[in-house]
N, C-alpha and C positions, 0 to 999 in steps of 0.2 A: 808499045809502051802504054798506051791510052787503055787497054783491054785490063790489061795486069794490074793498073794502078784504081780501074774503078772497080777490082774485085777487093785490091788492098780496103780503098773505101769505104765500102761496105761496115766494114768491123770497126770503123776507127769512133771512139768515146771521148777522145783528148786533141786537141790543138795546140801544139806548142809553136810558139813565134819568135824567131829572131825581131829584134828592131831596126836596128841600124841597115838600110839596104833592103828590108822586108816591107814593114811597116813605114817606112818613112824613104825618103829617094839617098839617104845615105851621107845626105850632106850636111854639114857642122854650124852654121852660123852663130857667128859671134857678135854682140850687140858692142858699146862703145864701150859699156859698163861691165865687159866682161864676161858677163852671161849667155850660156848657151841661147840657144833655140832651135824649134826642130820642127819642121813640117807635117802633120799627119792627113791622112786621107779619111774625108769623113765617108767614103764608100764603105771603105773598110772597119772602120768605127761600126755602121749600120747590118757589116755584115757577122761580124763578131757579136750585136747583139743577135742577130736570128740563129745562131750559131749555138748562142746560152739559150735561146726562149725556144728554138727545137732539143733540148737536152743535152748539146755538145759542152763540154768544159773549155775554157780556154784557157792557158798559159802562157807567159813570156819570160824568156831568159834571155837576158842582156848583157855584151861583156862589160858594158860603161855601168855609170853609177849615176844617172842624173834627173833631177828635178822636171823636166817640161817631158819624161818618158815616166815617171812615179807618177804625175799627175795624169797625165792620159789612161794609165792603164788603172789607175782608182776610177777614173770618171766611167768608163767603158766597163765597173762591176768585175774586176778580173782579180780574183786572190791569189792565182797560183803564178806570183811572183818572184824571180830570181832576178837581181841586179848585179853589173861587174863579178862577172863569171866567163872566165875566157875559156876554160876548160866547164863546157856544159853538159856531159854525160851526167855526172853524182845528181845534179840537179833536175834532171830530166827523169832519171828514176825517182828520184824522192817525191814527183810529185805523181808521175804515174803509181808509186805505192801509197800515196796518199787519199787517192782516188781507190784503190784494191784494184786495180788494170793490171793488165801486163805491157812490156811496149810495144808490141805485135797491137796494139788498140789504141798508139798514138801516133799523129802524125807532127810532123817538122818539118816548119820551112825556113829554109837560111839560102846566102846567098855568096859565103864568104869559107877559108880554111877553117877559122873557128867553128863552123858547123857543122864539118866533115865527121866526127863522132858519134855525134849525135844522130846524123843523118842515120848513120849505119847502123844505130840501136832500133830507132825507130820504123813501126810495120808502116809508115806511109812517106816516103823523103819527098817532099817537094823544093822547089827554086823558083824564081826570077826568072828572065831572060837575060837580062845585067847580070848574075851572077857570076863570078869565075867559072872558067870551063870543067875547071875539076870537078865543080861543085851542082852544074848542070848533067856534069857525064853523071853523077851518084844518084841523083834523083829519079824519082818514078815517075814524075808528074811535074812539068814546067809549066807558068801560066803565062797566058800571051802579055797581061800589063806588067810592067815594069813595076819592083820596089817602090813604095810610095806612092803609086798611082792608078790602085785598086787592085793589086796583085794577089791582096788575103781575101778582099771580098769572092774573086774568082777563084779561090783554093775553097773554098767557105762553100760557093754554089758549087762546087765539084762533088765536094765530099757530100754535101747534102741530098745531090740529083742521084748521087750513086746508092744512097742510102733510103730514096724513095721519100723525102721530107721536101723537096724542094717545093713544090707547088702547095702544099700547105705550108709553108712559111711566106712564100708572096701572098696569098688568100688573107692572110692577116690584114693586110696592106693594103689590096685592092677594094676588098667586097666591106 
C-alpha cells in the first residue's frame, strides 16, 4: 500500500479535505447559547500552510454549513471552498477544473460514507485510522494520527517527502 500510494504522491497538485472527522476529532460541541464549536488542530493548520508555501493548493468540502469551519478555513488562506455538500464529487471536480488538473492530480482525505465518491474520483484516497472500515479499506494511504489530531499534517508530510519538497519546507523553519 505504502509503495503505490508514494508513487500516487508524486503527481498530486491539490488537497482536498473533509472536516468533520478529518480536520477536527469529529465532535459537535454545543455552547449554552446554542452555538457550535469545533476543535481544530494547529499542526495541521501549520501543515496546510507549508502545503500552500511549497505550491500545493488546498481545498475543503464540507457536508455542514458552519461558521467556526468558514472561519478556519479563511484564516488558513484556503479559497477552494465548498460547505454543506453531502454529495462531494460535482464539487470536487469543479475545483480540480478550476485549478486545469485533472483528478488523477488530487488527493482526498475523508473518514466517513460521505467520502466514498470522492475517494474513488480521486488519484490519491487517503483516511484516518477512526475512519469507517469501508472507508479505510478504499484508501491508499491511512495516517497513523487520528482526525483532529494531526492526521492532515502527516497526509501533508507524506505527499510532500514523496514529491521531494519535504526537507526544503522544514529548512524554512529551522535555518
Amino acid at each position: 500500500m505504502v509503495d503505490r500510494a508514494l508513487e500516487l504522491a508524486k503527481n498530486i497538485k491539490l488537497i482536498v479535505l473533509d472536516v468533520d472527522g478529518v480536520l477536527t476529532d469529529g465532535g459537535l460541541y454545543f455552547g449554552d447559547d446554542g452555538l457550535i464549536m469545533k476543535r481544530f488542530n494547529v499542526q495541521d493548520g501549520f501543515g496546510i500552510k507549508l502545503a500552500q508555501s511549497a505550491g500545493l493548493h488546498i481545498g475543503v468540502i464540507t457536508g455542514l454549513n458552519q461558521k467556526p469551519v468558514e472561519r478556519r478555513v479563511s484564516e488558513l488562506g484556503i479559497t477552494l471552498y465548498s460547505p454543506g455538500h453531502h454529495h462531494k464529487v460535482a464539487p470536487f471536480l469543479a475545483m480540480c477544473e478550476s485549478l486545469g488538473i485533472q483528478p488523477e492530480q488530487a488527493a482526498f482525505m475523508g473518514d466517513d460514507w460521505i467520502d466514498l465518491g470522492v475517494m474513488s474520483k480521486a488519484g490519491l484516497a487517503l483516511s484516518v485510522p477512526n475512519g469507517l472500515p469501508e472507508v479505510i479499506e478504499a484508501a491508499d494511504w491511512v495516517s497513523a494520527r487520528k482526525g483532529g489530531e494531526g492526521a492532515v499534517r502527516e497526509a501533508i508530510g507524506f505527499i510532500l517527502e514523496a514529491q521531494g519538497l519535504l526537507e526544503d519546507a522544514k529548512k524554512q523553519w529551522v535555518e
